[in-house]
C-alpha positions as CSV (number, residue, x, y, z in Angstrom):
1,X,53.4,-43.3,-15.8
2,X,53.4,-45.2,-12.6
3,X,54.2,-41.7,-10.6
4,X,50.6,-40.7,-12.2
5,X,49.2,-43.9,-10.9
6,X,50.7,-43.6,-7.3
7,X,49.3,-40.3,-7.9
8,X,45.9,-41.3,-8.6
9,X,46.2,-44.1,-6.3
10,X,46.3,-41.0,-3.5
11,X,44.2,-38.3,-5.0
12,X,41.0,-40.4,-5.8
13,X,40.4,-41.4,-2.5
14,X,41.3,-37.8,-1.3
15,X,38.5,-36.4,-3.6
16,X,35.9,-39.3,-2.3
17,X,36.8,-38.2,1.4
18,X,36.6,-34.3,0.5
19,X,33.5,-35.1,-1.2
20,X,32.0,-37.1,1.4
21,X,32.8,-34.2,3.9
22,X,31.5,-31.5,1.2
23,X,27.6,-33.6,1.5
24,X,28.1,-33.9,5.1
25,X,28.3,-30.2,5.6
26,X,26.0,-29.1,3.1
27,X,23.4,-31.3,4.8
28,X,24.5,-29.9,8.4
29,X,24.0,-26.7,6.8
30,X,20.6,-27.0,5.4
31,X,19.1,-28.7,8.4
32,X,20.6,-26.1,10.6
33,X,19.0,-23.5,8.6
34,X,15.8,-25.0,8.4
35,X,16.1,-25.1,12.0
36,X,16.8,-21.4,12.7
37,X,14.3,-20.9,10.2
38,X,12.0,-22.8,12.6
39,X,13.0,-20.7,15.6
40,X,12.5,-17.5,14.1
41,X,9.1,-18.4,13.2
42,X,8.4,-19.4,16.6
43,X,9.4,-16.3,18.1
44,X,8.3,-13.9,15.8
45,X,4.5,-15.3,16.0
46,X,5.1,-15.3,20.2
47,X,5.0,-11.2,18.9
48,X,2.6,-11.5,16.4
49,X,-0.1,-13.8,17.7
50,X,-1.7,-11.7,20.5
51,X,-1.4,-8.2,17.8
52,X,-3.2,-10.9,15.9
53,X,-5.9,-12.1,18.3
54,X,-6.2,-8.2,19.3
55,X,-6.9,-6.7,15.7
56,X,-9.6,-9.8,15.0
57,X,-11.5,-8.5,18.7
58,X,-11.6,-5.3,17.9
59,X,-13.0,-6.2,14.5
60,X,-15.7,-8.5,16.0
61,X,-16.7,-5.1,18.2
62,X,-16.4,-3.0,15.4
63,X,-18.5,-5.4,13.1
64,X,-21.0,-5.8,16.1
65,X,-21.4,-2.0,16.7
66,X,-21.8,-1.8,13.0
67,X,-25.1,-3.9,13.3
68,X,-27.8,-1.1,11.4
69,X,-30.1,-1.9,14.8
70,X,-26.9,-1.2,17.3
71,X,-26.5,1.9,15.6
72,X,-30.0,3.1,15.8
73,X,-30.2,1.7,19.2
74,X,-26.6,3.7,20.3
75,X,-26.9,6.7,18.6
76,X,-31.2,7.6,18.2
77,X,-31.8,11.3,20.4
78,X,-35.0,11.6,21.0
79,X,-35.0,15.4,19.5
80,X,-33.3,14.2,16.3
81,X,-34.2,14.3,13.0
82,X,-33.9,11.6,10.4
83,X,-31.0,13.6,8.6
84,X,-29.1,14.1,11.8
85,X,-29.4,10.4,12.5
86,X,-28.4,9.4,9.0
87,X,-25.3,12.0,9.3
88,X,-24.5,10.8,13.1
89,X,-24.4,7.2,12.2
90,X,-22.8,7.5,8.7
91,X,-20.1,9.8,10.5
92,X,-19.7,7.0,13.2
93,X,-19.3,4.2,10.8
94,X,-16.3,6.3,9.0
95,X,-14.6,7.1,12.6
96,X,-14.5,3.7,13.9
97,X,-13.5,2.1,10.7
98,X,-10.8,4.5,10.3
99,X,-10.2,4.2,13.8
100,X,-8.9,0.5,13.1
101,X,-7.6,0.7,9.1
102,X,-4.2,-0.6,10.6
103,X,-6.0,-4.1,11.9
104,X,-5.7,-5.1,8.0
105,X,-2.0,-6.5,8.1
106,X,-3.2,-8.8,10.5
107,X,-6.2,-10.2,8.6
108,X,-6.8,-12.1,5.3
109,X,-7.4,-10.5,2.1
110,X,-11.1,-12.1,1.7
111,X,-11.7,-10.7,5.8
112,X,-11.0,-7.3,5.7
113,X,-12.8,-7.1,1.9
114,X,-16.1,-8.4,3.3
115,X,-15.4,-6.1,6.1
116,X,-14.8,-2.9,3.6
117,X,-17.9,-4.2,1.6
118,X,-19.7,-4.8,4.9
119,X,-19.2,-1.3,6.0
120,X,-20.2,0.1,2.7
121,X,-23.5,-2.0,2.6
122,X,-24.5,-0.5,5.7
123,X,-23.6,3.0,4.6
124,X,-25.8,2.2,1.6
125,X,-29.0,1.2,3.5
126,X,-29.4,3.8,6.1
127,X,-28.5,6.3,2.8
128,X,-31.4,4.7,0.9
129,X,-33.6,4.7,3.8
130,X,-33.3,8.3,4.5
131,X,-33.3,9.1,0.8
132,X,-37.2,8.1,1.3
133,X,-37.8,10.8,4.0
134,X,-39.2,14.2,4.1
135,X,-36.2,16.4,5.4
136,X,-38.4,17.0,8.5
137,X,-38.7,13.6,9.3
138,X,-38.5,12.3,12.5
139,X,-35.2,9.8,13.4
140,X,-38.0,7.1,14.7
141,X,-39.0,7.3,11.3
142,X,-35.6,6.5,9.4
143,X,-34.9,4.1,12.4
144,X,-38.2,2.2,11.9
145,X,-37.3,2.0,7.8
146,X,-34.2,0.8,8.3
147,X,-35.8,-2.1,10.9
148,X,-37.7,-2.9,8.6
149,X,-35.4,-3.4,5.2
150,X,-33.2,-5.5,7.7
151,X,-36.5,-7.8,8.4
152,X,-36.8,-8.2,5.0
153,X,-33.4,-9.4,3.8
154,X,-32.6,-12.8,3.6
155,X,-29.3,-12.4,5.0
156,X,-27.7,-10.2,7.3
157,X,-24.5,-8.9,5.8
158,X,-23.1,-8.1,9.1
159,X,-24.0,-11.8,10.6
160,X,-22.5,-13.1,7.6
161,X,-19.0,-11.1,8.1
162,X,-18.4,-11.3,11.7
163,X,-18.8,-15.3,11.3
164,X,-15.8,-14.9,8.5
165,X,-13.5,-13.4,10.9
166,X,-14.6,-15.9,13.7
167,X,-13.8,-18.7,11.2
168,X,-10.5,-17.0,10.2
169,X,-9.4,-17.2,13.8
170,X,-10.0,-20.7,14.4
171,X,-7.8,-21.8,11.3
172,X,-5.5,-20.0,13.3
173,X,-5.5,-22.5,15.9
């Protein structure tokens, strides 16, 4: 009995020092982790952050030269007829927005879905537009309906979208 106690007497302090040493080390651990954690973080947005800052500019552009009166203004040949206007500006839409699909990892799910809608609402108004031609109509005269239907909305869809993205980028900083 007394060899158990010397025993104890021994071992119970032993287990309070190992266990002691077992919290120290977990909490070394943890805080070293979190710190790593930290660094990593640190460096990988030293990559990120300018892929970031370069995919919301060249959606601002993109949003900009998406603008129904840009278009018109950009693209309107004097020898063109509304259907080759609707078709040259619909096709330039779909290039440039393909053109920058892969800017979407870098953006929030609400940005890029008022972009997609954006892009589509646009589509939709010069189609509409033209839909109210003759087919021998003049581009002027698409390009004159469709500065007109923007005068009349409330809101510009386009305004509305590239202030999103501007406001997504300053939360970033």
């Amino acid at each position: 009995m007394e060899i158990i106690l010397e025993f104890g007497k021994i071992l119970l302090p032993a287990a309070l020092v190992l266990y002691a040493m077992y919290l120290t080390m977990k909490s070394i651990l943890a805080k070293e982790l979190v710190k790593a954690n930290i660094d990593y973080k640190i460096e990988n947005s030293k990559a990120v952050l300018p892929n970031r800052l370069q995919a919301f500019e060249r959606m601002s552009l993109f949003l900009e030269r998406l603008s129904p009166g840009n278009l018109v203004l950009r693209l309107n040949g004097s020898k063109m007829t509304a259907k080759e206007l609707q078709h040259v500006m619909i096709s330039e839409i779909r290039e440039e927005f393909n053109h920058n699909l892969s800017q979407q990892i870098y953006m929030s799910d609400k940005s890029w879905n008022l972009i997609k809608n954006t892009v589509e609402d646009v589509i939709a108004l010069i189609n509409t537009n033209a839909e109210k031609l003759d087919a021998d109509a003049k581009s002027v005269e698409l390009a004159k309906l469709i500065f007109s239907e923007i005068e009349k909305r409330d809101v510009d869809p386009v305004a509305i979208t590239l202030s999103e993205v501007k406001s997504e980028i300053r939360d970033i900083f």
